[in-house]
LOMAR-172940 format. One record per residue (C-alpha): residue number from 1; residue in three letters; y, x, z. Coordinates in Angstrom, 3 decimals. Example, Ala and Ser with C-alpha at 12.3 -4.5 7.8 and 13.67 -1.06 7.14 Angstrom:
[1; 'ALA'; [-4.500; 12.300; 7.800]]
[2; 'SER'; [-1.060; 13.670; 7.140]]
***
This chain:
[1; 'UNK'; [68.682; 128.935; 112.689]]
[2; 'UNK'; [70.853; 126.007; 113.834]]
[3; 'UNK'; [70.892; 125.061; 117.127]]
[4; 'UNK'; [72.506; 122.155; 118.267]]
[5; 'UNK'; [72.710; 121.461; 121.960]]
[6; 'UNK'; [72.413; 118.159; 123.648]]
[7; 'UNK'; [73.431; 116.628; 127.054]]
[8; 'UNK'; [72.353; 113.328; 128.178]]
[9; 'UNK'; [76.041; 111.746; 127.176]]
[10; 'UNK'; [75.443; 113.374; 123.536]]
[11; 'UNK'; [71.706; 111.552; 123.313]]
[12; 'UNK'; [73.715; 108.288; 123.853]]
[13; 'UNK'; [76.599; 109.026; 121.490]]
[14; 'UNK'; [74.319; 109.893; 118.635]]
[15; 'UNK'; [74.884; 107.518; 115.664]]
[16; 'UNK'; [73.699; 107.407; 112.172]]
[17; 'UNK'; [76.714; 106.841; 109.885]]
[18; 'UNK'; [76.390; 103.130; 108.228]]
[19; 'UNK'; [76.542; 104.444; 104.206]]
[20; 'UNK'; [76.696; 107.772; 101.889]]
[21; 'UNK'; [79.845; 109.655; 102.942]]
[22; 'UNK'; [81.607; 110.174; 99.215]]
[23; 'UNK'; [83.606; 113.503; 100.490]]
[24; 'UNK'; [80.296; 114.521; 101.177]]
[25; 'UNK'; [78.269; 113.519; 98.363]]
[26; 'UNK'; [80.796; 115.166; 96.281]]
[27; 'UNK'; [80.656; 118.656; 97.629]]
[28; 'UNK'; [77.107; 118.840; 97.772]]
[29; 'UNK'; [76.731; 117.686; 94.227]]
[30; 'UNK'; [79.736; 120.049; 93.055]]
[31; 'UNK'; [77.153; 122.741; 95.158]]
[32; 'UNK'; [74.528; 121.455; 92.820]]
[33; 'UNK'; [76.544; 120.879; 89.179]]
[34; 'UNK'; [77.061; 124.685; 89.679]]
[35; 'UNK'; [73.645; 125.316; 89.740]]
[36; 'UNK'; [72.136; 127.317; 86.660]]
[37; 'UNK'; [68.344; 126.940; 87.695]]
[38; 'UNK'; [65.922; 125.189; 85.369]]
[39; 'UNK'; [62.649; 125.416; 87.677]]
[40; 'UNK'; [61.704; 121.927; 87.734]]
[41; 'UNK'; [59.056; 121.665; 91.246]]
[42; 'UNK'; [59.748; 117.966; 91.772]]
[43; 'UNK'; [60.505; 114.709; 89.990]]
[44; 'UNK'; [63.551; 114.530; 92.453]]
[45; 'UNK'; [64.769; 118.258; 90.949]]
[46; 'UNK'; [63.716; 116.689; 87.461]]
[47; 'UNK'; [66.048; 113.750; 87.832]]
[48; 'UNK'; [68.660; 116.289; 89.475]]
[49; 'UNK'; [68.690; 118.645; 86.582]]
[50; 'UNK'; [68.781; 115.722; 84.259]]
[51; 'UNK'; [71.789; 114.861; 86.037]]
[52; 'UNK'; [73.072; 118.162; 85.600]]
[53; 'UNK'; [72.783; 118.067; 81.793]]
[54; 'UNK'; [74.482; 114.689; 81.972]]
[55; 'UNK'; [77.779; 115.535; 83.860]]
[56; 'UNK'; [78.294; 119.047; 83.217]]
[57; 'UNK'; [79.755; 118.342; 79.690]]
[58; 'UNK'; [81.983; 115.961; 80.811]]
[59; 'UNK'; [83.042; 117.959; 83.814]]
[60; 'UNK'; [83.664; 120.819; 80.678]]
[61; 'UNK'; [85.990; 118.278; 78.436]]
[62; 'UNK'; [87.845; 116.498; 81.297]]
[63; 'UNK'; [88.302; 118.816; 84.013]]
[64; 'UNK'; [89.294; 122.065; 82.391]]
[65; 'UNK'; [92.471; 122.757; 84.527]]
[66; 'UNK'; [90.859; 121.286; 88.125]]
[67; 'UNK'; [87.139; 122.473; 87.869]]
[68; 'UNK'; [87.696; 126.217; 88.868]]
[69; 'UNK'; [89.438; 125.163; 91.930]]
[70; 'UNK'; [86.593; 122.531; 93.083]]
[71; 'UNK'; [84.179; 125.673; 92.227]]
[72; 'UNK'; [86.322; 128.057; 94.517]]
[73; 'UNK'; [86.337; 125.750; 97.043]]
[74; 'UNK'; [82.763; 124.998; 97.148]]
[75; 'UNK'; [80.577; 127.385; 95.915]]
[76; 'UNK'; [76.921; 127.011; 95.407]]
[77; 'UNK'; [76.030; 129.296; 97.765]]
[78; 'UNK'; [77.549; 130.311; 101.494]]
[79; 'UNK'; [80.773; 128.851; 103.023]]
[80; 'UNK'; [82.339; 125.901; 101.611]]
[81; 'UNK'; [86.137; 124.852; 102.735]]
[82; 'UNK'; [85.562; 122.656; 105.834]]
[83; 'UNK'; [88.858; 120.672; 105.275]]
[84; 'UNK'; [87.360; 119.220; 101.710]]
[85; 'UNK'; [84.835; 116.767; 104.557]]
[86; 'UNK'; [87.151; 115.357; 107.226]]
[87; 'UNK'; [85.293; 111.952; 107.388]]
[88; 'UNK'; [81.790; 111.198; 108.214]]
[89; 'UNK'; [80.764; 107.653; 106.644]]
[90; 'UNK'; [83.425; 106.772; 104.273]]
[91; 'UNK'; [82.957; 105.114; 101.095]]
[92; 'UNK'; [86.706; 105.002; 100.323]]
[93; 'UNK'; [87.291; 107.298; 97.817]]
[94; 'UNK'; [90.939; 106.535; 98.062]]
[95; 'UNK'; [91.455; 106.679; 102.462]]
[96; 'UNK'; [89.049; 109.945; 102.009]]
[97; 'UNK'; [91.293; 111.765; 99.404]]
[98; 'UNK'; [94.273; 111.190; 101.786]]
[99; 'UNK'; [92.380; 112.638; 104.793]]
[100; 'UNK'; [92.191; 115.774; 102.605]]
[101; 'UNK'; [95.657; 115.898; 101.816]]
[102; 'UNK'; [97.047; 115.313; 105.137]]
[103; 'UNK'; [95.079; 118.724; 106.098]]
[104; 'UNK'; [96.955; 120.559; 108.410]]
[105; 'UNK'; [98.633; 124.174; 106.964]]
[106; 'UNK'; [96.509; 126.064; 109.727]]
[107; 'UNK'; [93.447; 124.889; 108.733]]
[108; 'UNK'; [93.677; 125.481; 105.842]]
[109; 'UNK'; [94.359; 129.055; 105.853]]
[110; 'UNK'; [91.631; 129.022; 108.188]]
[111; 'UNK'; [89.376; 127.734; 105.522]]
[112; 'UNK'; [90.835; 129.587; 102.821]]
[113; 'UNK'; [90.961; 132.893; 104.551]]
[114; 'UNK'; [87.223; 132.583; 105.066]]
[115; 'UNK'; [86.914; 132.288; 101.389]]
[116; 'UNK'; [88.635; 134.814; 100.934]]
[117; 'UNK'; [86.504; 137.384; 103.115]]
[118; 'UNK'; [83.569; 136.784; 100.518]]
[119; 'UNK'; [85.039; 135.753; 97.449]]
[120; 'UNK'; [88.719; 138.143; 96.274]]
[121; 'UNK'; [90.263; 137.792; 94.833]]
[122; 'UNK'; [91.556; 134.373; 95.316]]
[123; 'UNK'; [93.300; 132.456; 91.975]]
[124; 'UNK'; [96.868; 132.111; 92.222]]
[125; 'UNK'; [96.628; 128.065; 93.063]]
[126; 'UNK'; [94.111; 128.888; 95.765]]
[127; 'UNK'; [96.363; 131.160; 97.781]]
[128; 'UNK'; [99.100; 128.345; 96.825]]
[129; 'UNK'; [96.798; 125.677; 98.599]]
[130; 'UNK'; [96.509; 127.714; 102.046]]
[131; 'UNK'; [100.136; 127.518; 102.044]]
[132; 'UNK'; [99.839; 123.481; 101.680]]
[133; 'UNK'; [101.789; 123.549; 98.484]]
[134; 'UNK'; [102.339; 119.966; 97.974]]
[135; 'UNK'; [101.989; 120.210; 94.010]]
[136; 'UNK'; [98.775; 122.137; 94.664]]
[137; 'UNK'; [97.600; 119.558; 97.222]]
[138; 'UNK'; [98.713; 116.952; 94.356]]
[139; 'UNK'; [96.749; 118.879; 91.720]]
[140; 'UNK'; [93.659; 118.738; 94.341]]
[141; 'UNK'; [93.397; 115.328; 94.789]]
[142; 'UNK'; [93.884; 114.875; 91.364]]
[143; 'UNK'; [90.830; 116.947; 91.020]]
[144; 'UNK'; [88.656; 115.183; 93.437]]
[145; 'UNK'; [89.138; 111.849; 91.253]]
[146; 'UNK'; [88.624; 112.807; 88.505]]
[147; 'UNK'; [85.164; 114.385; 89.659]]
[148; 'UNK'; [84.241; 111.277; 91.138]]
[149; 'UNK'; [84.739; 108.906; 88.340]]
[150; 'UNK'; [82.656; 111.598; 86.338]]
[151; 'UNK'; [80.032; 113.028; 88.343]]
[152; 'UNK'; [79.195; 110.031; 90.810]]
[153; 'UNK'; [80.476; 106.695; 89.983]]
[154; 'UNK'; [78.183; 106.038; 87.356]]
[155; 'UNK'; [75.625; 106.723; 89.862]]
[156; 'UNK'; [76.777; 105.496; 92.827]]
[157; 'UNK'; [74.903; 102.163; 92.786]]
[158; 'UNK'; [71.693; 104.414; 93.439]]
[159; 'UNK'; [73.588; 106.790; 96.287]]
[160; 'UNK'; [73.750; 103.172; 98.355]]
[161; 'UNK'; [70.539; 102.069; 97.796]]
[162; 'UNK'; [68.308; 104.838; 98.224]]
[163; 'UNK'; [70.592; 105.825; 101.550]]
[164; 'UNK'; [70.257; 101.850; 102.929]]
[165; 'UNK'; [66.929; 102.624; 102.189]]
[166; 'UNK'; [66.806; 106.135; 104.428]]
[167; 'UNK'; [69.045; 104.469; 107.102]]
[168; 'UNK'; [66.961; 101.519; 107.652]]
[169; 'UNK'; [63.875; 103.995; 108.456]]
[170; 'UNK'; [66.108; 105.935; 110.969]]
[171; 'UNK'; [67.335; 102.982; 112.818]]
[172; 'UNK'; [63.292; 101.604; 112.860]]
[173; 'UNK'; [62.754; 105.076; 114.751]]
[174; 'UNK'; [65.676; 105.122; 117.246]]
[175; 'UNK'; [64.595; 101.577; 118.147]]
[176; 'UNK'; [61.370; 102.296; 118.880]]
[177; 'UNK'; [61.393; 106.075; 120.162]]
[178; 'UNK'; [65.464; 106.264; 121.021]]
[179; 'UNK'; [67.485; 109.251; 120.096]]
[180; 'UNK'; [64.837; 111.852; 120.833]]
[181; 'UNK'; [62.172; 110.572; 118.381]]
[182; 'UNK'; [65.021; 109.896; 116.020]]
[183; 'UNK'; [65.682; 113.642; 115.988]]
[184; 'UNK'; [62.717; 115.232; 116.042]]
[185; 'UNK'; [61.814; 113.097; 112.564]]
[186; 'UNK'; [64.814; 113.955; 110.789]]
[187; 'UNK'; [63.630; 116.736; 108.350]]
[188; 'UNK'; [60.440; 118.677; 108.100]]
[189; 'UNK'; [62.040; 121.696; 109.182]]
[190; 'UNK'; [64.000; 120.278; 112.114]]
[191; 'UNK'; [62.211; 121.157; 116.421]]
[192; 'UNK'; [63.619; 118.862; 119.094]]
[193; 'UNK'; [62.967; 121.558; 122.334]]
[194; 'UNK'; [64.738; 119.675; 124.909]]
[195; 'UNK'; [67.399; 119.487; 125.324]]
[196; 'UNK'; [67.747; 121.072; 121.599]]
[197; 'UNK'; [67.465; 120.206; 118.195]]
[198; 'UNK'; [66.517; 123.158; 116.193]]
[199; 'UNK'; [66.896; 123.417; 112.497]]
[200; 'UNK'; [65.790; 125.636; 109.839]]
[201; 'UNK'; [69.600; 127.283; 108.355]]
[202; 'UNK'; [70.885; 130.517; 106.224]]
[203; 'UNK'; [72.572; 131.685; 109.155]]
[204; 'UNK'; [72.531; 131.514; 113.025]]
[205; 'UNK'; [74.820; 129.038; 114.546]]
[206; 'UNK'; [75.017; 127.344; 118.118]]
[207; 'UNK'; [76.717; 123.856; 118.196]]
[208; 'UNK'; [77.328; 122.705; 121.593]]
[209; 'UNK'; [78.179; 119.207; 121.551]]
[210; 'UNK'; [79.602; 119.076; 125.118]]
[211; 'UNK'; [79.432; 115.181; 125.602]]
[212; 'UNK'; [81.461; 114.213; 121.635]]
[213; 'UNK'; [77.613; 113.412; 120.430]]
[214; 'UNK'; [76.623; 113.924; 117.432]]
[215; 'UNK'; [77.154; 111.508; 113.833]]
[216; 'UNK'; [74.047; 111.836; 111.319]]
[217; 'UNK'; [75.127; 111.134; 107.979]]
[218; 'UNK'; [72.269; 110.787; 105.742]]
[219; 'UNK'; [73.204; 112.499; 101.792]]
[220; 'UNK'; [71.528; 112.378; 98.264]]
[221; 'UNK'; [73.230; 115.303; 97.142]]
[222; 'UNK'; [72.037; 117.049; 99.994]]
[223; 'UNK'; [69.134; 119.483; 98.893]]
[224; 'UNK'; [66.945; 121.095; 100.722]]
[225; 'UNK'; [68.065; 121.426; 104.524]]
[226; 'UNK'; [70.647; 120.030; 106.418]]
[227; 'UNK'; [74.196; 121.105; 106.908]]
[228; 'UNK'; [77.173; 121.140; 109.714]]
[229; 'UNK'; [80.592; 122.086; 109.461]]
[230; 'UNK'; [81.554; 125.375; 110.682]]
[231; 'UNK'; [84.529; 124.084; 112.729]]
[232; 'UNK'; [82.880; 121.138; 114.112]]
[233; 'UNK'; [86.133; 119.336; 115.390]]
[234; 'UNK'; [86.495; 115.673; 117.440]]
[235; 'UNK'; [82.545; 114.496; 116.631]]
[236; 'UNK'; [80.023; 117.352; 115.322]]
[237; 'UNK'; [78.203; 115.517; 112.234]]
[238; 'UNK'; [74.882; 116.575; 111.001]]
[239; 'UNK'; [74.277; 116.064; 107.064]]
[240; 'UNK'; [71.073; 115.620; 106.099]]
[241; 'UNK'; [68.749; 115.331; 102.960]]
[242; 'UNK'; [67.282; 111.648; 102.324]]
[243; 'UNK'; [63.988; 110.776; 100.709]]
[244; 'UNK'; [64.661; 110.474; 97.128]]
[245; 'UNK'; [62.506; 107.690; 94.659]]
[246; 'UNK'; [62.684; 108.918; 91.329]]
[247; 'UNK'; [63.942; 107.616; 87.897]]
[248; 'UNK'; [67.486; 106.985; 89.251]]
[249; 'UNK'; [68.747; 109.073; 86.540]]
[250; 'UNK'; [67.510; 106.742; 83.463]]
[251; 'UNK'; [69.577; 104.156; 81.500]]
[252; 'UNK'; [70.401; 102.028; 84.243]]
[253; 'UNK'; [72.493; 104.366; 85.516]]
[254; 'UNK'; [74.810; 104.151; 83.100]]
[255; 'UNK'; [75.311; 100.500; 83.627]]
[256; 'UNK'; [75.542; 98.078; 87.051]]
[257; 'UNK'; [72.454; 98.463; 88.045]]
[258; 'UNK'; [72.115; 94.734; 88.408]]
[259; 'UNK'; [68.472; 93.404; 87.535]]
[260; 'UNK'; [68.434; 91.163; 84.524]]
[261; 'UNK'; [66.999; 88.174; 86.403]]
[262; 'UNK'; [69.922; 87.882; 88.783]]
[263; 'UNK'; [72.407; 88.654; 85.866]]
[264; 'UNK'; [70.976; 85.157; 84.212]]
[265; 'UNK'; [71.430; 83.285; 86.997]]
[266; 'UNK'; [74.193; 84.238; 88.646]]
[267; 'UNK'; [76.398; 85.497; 85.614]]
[268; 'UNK'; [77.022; 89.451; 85.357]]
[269; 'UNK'; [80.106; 89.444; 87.336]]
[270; 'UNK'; [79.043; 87.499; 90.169]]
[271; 'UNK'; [75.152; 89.066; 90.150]]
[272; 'UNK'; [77.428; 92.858; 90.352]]
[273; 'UNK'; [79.763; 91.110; 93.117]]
[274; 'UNK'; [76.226; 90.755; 95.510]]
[275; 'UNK'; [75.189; 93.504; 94.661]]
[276; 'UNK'; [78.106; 95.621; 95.820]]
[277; 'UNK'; [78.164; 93.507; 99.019]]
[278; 'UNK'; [75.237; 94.654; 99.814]]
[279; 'UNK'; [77.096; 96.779; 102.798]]
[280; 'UNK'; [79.524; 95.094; 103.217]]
[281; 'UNK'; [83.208; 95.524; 102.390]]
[282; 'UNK'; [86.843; 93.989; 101.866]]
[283; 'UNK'; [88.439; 91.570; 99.136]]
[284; 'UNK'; [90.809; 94.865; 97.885]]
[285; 'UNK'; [87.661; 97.338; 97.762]]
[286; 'UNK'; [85.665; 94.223; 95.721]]
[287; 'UNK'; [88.115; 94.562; 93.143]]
[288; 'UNK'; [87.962; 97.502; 92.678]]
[289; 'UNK'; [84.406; 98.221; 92.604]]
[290; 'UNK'; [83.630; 95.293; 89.941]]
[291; 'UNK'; [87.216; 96.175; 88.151]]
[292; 'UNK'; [88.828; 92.604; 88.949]]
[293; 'UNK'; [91.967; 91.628; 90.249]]
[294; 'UNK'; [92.290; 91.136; 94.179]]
[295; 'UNK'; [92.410; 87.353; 93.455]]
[296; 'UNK'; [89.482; 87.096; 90.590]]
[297; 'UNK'; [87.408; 89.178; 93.449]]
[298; 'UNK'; [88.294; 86.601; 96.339]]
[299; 'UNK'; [87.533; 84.029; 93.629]]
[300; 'UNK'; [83.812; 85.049; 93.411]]
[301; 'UNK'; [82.959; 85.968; 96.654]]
[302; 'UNK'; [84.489; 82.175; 97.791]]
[303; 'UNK'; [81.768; 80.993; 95.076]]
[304; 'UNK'; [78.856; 83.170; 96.692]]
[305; 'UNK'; [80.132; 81.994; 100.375]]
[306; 'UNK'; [79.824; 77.972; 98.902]]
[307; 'UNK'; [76.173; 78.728; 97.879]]
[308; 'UNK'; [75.065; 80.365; 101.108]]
[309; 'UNK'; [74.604; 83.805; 99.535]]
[310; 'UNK'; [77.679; 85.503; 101.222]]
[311; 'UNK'; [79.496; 85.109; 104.778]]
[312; 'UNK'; [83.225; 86.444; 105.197]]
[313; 'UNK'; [85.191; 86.826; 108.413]]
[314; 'UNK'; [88.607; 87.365; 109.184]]
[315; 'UNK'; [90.480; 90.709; 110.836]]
[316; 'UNK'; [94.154; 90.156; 110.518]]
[317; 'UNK'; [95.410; 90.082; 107.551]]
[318; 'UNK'; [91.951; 91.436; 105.661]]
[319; 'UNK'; [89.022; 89.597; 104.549]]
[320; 'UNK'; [85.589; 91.478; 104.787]]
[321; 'UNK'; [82.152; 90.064; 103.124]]
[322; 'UNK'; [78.634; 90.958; 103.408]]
[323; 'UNK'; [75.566; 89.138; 102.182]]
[324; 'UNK'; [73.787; 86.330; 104.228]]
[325; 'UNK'; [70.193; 86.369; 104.736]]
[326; 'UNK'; [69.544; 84.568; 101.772]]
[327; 'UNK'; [71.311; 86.293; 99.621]]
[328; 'UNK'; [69.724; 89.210; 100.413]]
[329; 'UNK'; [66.921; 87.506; 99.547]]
[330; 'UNK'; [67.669; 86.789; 96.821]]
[331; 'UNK'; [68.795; 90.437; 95.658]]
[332; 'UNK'; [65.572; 91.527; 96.560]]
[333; 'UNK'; [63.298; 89.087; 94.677]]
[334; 'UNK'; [63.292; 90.806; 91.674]]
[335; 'UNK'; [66.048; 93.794; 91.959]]
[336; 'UNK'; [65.504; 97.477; 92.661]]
[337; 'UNK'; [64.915; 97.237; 96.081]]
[338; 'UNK'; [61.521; 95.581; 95.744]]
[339; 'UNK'; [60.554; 97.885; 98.685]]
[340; 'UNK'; [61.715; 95.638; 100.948]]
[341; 'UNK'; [63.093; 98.475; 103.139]]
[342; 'UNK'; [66.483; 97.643; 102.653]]
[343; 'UNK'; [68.159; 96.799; 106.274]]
[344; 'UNK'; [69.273; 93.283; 106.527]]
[345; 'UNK'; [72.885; 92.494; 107.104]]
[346; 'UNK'; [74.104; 91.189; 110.665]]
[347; 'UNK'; [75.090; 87.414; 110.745]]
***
């Protein structure tokens, strides 16, 4: 079991983290890419295994040289190097990589070692990478990429949604219940005993939160129960499973995502820029999500902001957007989110 202890400063420094953590998603779904089962119980363990059957050859022609290091480093089953999750949150693929890198030597021998109590012997780059070998770092980010642009990029589009989705149930329950009610519905396995959350897990662990409180970041990847870090350093963070609509694995995955509707009226570019402001984000991330130029991005989103559909403020020298009211309406009239349970954005 996993107990995690509360005091009254931790019930007030609980927060759910605003969108899929991308460290995260990736080692849970390298957990699951390495998983050989065919029982299908579920259409969510359908769509996962469909998933499966769609990355794993790619993973086999692109990453020959990297994928038996991300496997060492995470295997399906039992301890998984801490230092591959320092952030709790982040969408930044590029800002999360670096956290990685920037791991200090002692932790990660402290990782590795623990690897290497279940798992010797270690490969020869592994034992390199507990030294903090900067080619081997290098090679690891290297690896991380390249496992992102293969295994959740194309997908990522869903990830967002279906975790909005997740996050704007949570927040409905810490609104009207606070922090205790919020708990005590966060899985079906999870007890809230005052002043502890208890939680169904493969071994027995007691996290004290002594006042840091206590980030919940909701996960796709994340099957089955939910997971902490072993080391649980500054702020503890809880990892938990979302509920999953099915289907996210068909055609559309492969493309933006973008309903046809909004595409006509809006042009594609422009119907994929709202779409990926859904959350929110800056003129340089744009780009790159939508694969324009920092100017061609600022371009559209000053188009979007003239119609009403988008709102962008100043911080220095940055520029962040996020959709209006209305054009969240609008993405909603006929888009994927027909739910309606999407959150709507501030301002």
């Amino acid at each position: 079991m996993l107990r995690i202890h509360f005091t009254g400063e931790d019930l007030a420094r609980t927060r759910i983290a605003s969108g899929p953590d991308v460290l995260w998603e990736a080692l849970l779904s390298i957990h699951m890419v390495q998983d050989r089962s065919t029982g299908q119980v579920s259409p969510a363990s359908a769509d996962f295994a469909r998933w499966r059957r769609a990355v794993r050859p790619r993973i086999t022609a692109q990453l020959q040289e990297q994928a038996p290091l991300l496997g060492e480093l995470a295997p399906p089953v039992g301890y998984s190097a801490d230092f591959l999750t320092p952030t709790a949150g982040s969408g930044d693929m590029e800002a999360a990589v670096d956290a990685v890198l920037s791991t200090p030597r002692l932790h990660l021998q402290r990782d590795i070692g623990r690897l290497a109590a279940v798992r010797r012997p270690l490969s020869g780059r592994l034992a390199l990478l507990s030294e903090g070998d900067p080619r081997t770092l290098g090679f690891l980010g290297h690896a991380l990429h390249s496992y992102h642009r293969i295994a959740l990029a194309p997908y990522w589009h869903h990830v967002q949604e279906q975790i909005a989705a997740d996050r704007a149930v949570r927040v409905a329950a810490l609104a009207e219940g606070g922090t205790e009610r919020l708990l005590a519905g966060l899985h079906p396995g999870a007890r809230w005993e005052p002043p502890v959350l208890v939680l169904a897990y493969p071994r027995s662990q007691d996290l004290y939160l002594e006042g840091r409180g206590l980030i919940l970041v909701p996960s796709f990847f994340c099957w089955g129960m939910p997971i902490t870090l072993r080391e649980p350093g500054t702020t503890p963070v809880l990892v938990y499973p979302i509920a999953r609509r099915s289907g996210w694995t068909g055609e559309e995955a492969r493309g933006t995502a973008v309903p046809d509707p909004l595409v006509a009226l809006l042009g594609r570019t422009r119907a994929q820029v709202l779409y990926e402001l859904t959350h929110g984000c800056g003129t340089r991330e744009l780009a790159r999500r939508i694969g324009v130029s920092d100017a061609s991005a600022s371009q559209h989103a000053t188009a979007l902001r003239q119609a009403g559909l988008v709102i962008s403020r100043r911080s220095g020298n940055s520029v962040h957007h996020s959709l209006t009211g209305l054009g969240l309406d609008l993405l909603l009239a006929g888009g994927p989110w027909a739910t309606g349970r999407a959150p709507r954005p501030a301002g």
